[in-house]
C-alpha positions in Angstrom: 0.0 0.0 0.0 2.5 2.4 0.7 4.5 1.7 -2.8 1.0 2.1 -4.1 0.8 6.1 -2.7 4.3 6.7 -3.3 3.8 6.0 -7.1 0.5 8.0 -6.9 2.0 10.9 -5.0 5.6 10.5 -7.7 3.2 11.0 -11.0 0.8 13.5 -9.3 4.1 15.9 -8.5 5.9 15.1 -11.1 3.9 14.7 -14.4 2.9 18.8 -14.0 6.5 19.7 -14.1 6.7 17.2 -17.5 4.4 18.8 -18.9 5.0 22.1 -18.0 8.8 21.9 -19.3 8.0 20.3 -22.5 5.4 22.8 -23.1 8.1 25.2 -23.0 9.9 23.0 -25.6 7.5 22.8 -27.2 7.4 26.6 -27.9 10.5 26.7 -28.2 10.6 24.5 -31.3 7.5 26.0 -32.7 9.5 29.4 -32.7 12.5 28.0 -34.5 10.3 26.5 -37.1 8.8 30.1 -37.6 12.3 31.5 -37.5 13.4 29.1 -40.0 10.6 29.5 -42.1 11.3 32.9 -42.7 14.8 33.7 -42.3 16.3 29.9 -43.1 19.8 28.9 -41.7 20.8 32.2 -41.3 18.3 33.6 -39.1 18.1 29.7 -37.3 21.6 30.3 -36.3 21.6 34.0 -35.4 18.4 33.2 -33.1 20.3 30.1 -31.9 23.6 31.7 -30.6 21.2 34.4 -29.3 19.7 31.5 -27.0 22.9 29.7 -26.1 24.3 32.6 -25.0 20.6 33.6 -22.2 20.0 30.3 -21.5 23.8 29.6 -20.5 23.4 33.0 -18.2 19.8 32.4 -17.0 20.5 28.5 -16.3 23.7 29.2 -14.4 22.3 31.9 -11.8 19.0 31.8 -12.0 17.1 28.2 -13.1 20.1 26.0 -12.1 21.3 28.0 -9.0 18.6 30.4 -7.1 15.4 28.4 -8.4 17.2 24.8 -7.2 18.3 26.3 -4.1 14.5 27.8 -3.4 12.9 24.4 -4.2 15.8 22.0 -2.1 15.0 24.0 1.2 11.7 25.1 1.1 10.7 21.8 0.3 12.5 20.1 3.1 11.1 22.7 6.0 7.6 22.2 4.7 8.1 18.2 5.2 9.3 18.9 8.9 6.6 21.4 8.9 8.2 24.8 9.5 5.8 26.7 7.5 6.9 29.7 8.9 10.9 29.3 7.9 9.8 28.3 4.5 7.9 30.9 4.1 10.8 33.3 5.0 13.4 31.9 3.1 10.7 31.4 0.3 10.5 35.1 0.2 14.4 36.2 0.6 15.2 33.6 -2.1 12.8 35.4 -4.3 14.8 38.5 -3.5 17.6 37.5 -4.1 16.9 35.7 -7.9 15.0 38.9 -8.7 18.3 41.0 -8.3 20.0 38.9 -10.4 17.4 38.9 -13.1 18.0 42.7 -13.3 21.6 42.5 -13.8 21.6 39.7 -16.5 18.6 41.9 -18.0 21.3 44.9 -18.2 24.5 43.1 -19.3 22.3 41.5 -22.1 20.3 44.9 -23.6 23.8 46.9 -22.8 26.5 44.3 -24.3 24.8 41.5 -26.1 26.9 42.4 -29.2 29.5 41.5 -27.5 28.6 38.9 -26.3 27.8 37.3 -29.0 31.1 38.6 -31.2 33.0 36.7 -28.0 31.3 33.6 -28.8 31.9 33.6 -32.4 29.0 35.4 -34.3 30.1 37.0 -37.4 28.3 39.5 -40.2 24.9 39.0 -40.7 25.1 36.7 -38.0 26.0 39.2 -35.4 23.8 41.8 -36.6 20.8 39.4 -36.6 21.5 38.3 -33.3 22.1 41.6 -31.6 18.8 42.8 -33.0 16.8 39.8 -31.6 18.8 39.7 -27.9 17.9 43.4 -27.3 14.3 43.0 -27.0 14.7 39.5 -25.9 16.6 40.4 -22.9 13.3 42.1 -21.4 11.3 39.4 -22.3 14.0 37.3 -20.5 13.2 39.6 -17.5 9.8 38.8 -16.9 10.4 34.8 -17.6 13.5 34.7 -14.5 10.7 36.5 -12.4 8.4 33.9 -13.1 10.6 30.8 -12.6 11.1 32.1 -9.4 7.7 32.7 -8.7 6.9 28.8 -9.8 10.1 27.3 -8.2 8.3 28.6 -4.6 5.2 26.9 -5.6 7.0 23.6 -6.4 9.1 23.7 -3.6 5.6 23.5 -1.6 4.6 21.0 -3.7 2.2 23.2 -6.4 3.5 22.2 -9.1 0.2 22.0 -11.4 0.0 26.2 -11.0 3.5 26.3 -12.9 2.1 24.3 -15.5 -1.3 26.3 -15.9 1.4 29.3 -16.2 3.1 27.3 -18.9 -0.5 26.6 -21.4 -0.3 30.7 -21.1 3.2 31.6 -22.2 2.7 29.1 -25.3 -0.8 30.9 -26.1 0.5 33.8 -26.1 4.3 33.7 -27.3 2.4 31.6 -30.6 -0.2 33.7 -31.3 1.9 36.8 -31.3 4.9 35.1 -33.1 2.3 34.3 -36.4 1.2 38.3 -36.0 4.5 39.6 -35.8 7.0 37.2 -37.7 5.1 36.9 -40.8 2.8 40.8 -40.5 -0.1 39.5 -40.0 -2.6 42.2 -39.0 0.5 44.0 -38.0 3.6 45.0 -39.8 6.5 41.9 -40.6 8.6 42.3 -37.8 10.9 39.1 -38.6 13.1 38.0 -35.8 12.4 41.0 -33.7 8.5 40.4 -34.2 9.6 36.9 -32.1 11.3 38.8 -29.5 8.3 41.3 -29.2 5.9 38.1 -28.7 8.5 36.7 -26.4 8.2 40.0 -24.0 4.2 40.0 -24.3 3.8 36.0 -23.5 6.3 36.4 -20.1 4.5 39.4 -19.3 1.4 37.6 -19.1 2.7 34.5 -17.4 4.3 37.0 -14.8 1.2 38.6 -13.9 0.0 35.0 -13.4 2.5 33.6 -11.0 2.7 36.5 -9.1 -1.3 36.3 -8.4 -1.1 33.0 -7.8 1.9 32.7 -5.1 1.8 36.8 -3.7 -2.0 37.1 -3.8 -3.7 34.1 -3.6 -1.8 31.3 -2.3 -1.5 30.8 1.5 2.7 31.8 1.5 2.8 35.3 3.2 5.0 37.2 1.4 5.1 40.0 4.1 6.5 37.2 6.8 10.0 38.9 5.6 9.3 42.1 7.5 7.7 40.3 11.1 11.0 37.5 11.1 14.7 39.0 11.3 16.7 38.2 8.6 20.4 37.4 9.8 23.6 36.7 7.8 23.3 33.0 8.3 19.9 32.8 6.8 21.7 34.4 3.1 24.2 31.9 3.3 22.1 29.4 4.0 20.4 29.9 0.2 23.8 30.7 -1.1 25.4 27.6 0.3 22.9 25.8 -2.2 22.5 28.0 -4.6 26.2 28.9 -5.4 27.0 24.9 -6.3 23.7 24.7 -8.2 25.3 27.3 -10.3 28.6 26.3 -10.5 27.2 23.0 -11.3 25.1 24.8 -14.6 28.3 26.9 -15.5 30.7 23.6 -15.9 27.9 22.5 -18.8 26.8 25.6 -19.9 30.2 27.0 -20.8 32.0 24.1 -21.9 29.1 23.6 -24.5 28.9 26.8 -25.1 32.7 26.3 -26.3 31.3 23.8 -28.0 28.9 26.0 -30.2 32.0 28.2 -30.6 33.6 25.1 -31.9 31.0 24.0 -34.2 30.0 27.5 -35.6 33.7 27.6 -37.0 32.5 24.6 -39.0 29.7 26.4 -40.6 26.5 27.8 -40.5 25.8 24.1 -42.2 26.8 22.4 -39.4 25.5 25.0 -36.5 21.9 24.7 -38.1 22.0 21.3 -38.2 23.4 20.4 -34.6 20.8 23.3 -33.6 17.8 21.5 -34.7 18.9 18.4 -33.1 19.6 20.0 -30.0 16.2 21.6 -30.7 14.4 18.1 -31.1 16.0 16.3 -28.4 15.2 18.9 -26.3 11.5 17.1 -26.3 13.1 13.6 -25.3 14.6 15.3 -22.3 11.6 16.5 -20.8 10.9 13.8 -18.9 14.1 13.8 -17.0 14.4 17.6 -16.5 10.4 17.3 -15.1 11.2 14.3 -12.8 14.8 15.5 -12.5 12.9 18.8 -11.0 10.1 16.7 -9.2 12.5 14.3 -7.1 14.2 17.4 -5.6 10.5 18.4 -3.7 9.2 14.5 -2.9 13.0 13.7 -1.8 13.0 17.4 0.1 9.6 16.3 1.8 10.2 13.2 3.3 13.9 13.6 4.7 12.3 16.8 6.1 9.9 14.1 7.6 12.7 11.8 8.2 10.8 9.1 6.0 13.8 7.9 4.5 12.9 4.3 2.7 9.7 6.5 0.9 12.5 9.1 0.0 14.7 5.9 -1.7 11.2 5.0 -3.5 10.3 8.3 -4.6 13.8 8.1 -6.3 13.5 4.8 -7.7 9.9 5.6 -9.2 10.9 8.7 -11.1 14.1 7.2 -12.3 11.4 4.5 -13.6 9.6 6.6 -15.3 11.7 9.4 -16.8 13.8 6.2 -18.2 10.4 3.9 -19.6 9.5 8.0 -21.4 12.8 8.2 -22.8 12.8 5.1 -24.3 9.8 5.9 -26.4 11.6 9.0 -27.7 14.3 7.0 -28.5 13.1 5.0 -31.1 11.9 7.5 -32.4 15.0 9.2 -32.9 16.6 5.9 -34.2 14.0 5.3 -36.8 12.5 8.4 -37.5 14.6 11.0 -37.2 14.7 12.7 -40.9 11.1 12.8 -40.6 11.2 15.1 -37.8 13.9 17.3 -38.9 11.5 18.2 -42.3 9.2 20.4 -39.6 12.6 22.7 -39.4 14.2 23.3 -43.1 12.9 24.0 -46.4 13.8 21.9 -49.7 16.8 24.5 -50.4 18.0 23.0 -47.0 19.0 19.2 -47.9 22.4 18.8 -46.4 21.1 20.6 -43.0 18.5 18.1 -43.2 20.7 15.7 -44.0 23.2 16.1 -40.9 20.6 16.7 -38.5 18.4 13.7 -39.0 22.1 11.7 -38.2 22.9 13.8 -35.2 19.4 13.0 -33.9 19.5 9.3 -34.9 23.0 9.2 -33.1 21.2 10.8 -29.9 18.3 8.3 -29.5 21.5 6.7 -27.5 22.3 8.9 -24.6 18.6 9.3 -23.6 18.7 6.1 -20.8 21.9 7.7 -19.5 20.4 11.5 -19.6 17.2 10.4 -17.9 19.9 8.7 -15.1 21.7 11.3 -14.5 19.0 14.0 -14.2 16.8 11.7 -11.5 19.6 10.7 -9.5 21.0 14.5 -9.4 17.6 16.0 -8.4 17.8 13.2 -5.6 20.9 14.5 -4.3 20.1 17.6 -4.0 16.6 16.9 -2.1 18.7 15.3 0.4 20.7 18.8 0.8 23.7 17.4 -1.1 24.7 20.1 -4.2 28.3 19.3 -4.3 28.3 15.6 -5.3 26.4 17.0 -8.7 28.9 20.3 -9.4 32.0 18.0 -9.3 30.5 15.0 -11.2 29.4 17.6 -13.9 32.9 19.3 -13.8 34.4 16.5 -14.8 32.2 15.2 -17.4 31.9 18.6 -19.0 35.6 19.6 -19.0 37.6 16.6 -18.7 35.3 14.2 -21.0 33.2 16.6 -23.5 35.6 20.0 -24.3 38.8 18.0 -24.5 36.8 15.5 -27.2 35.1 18.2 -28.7 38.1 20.4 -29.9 40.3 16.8 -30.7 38.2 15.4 -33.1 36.4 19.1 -34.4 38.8 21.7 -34.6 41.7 19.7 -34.9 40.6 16.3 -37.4 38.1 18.7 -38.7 35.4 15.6 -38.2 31.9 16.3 -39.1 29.5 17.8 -36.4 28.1 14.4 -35.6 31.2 13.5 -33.9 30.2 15.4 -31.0 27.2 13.4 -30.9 29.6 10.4 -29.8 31.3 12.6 -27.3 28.0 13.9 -25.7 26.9 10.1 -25.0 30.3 8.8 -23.8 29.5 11.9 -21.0 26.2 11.1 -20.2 26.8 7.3 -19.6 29.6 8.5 -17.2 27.7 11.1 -15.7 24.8 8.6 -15.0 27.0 6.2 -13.6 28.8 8.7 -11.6 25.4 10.3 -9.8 24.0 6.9 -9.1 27.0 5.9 -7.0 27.3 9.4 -5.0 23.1 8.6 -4.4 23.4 5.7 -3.5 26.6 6.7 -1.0 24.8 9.8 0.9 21.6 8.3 1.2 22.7 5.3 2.7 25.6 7.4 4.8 22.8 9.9 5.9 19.9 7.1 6.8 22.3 5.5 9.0 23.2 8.7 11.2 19.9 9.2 11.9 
């Protein structure tokens, strides 16, 4: 009976957050398609250094570091029931990610040309990409803000509100995108006209989280001005927050070398390694959402001291997130040119081409992503962010960026090289977070 509520209680948390982050995909992909579809491989890879470049910024400090560290502890004083704390470092957590988000917003409207020049945008290229980042960068505002927003809700265990928030951004960010990309009812605005829709659809999902978790849920934001807020209690978030980050920036930056790598190849090859990134960015879903799920079911019940339904929590999302990425394998191995058509025009063979073999080459690392993501997300509901940082330092910068610049730059091989490279690292990576689970949890239930 009780494996029967943990399962119920695993896909009643954690299915929201799948759905929620793939929506986001989702969008994601529909806007490339767009983007493609007007501008082809030049305004695909202008818009696609654009977004390596945020999301490396935005994952490092503010989804991979403040939102992790927000969810870990919240989560774990709502299990032992200190409502009160939560709510407290709920708040100053929000605080503290919503200073950030104002100083990325800056450095990105202010210097995103260069930026992008640093990371290998050239001509057309560059100009493109400034243009879009601009007006991006306040759209990128509003979306930080909300994560934050949603990553309190979670760490309480709302995690179908975030996902209500998410069928809003899409609505919105598509609608707009057909209006302004292609002047319909308005005039064509091109890759701008996506950045404009991009502002208009966070906008809306702002005003939505911040109804939902300042106005109408039961976490008092005002508890920050009745509790004292001492030194201890901002290192306390930092403690977890600064590892989260550290742990983003070893991946972010050694890929984004990596796209500084491949661009030197070609726009040819960028596009096409762009796309596939773009498509397997579905498959991963499932690992990301339980990835994100375990953190607040782990979080709960060691907060409870419940320690054998922590372990099953684990095992149930590592379940699932592997049976999910299974499916999406197959697909990958048998169907992959099929879904890289959706993304390039006829003109566009040879993009096509390398893309559907980057893809078909990828339908391998999704057991070992799916791994890695559940058993990380584990860790850290248990309070442990280090184990994650180094394991990811060393896959990133000893396995991937070495391999990456070998076989790349130096034997000039073609871009689905790092294909290879990418699954060597996630089977280690896997491997590496299941041992370090399996180590602290067993180390921790046994001092208690």
């Amino acid at each position: 009976m009780a494996k029967e509520y943990t399962t119920n209680e695993v896909l009643n948390t954690s299915l929201p957050v799948v759905a929620e982050i793939t929506i986001y995909t989702l969008m994601s992909i529909f806007d490339l398609m767009m983007i493609g579809k007007y501008g082809g491989n030049i305004a695909v890879s202008a818009v696609g250094i654009s977004n390596s470049l945020t999301n490396a910024f935005i994952g490092i400090f503010i989804f991979g570091g403040v939102c992790i560290s927000i969810v870990s502890l919240v989560s774990r004083l709502v299990g032992a029931k200190q409502y009160e704390i939560a709510g407290k470092f709920a708040v100053l957590g929000f605080i503290l990610g919503a200073s950030i988000c104002l100083i990325i917003t800056i450095l990105f409207f202010y210097f995103g040309k260069e930026l992008l020049y640093i990371l290998g945008a050239r001509n057309e290229i560059l100009q493109i990409g400034y243009s879009f980042i601009r007006i991006n960068s306040i759209a990128l505002f509003f979306c930080m803000n909300m994560r934050l927003l949603n990553s309190v809700l979670i760490g309480y265990g709302n995690t179908f509100i975030p996902f209500i928030c998410s069928l809003i951004v899409f609505s919105f960010k598509i609608f707009f995108n057909y209006l302004f990309i292609f002047g319909v009812m308005f005039k064509a605005r091109g890759i701008e006209g996506a950045a404009i829709a991009s502002t208009i659809a966070y906008l809306c999902g702002f005003v939505f989280s911040f109804y939902n978790t300042v106005i109408k849920a039961k976490i008092n934001f005002k508890t920050i001005f009745n509790l004292k807020i001492k030194n201890s209690d901002i290192k306390k978030i930092l403690r977890l927050a600064i590892p989260c980050s550290l742990e983003e920036a070893t991946f972010s930056i050694s890929k984004l070398i990596c796209v500084a790598i491949i661009i030197k190849s070609g726009s040819v090859s960028f596009a096409a390694d762009e796309i596939a990134n773009m498509i397997e960015g579905i498959s991963v879903m499932p690992g990301i959402g339980f990835g994100m799920a375990v953190i607040t079911l782990v979080g709960h019940n060691i907060g409870k001291r419940d320690y054998k339904k922590a372990k099953s929590a684990t095992f149930n999302c590592a379940f699932y997130a592997l049976f999910m990425m299974s499916i999406f394998a197959m697909i990958f191995l048998f169907m992959p040119n099929i879904l890289v058509n959706f993304f390039v025009s006829e003109k566009e063979k040879k993009v096509a081409y390398l893309a559907g073999r980057c893809l078909a080459i990828g339908a391998a690392e999704q057991p070992f992503i799916g791994t890695s993501l559940v058993f990380a997300g584990a860790l850290k509901g248990l309070g442990d962010v280090k184990s994650p940082f180094l394991i990811s330092c060393f896959t990133s910068w000893v396995i991937r960026l070495p391999l990456t610049y070998y076989f790349i730059h130096l034997l000039k091989y073609p871009v689905t090289a790092v294909w290879w490279i990418t699954t060597l690292q996630w089977a280690i990576d896997a491997l590496l977070m299941f041992i370090f689970f399996k180590y602290k949890f067993n180390k921790l239930s046994k001092n208690q």
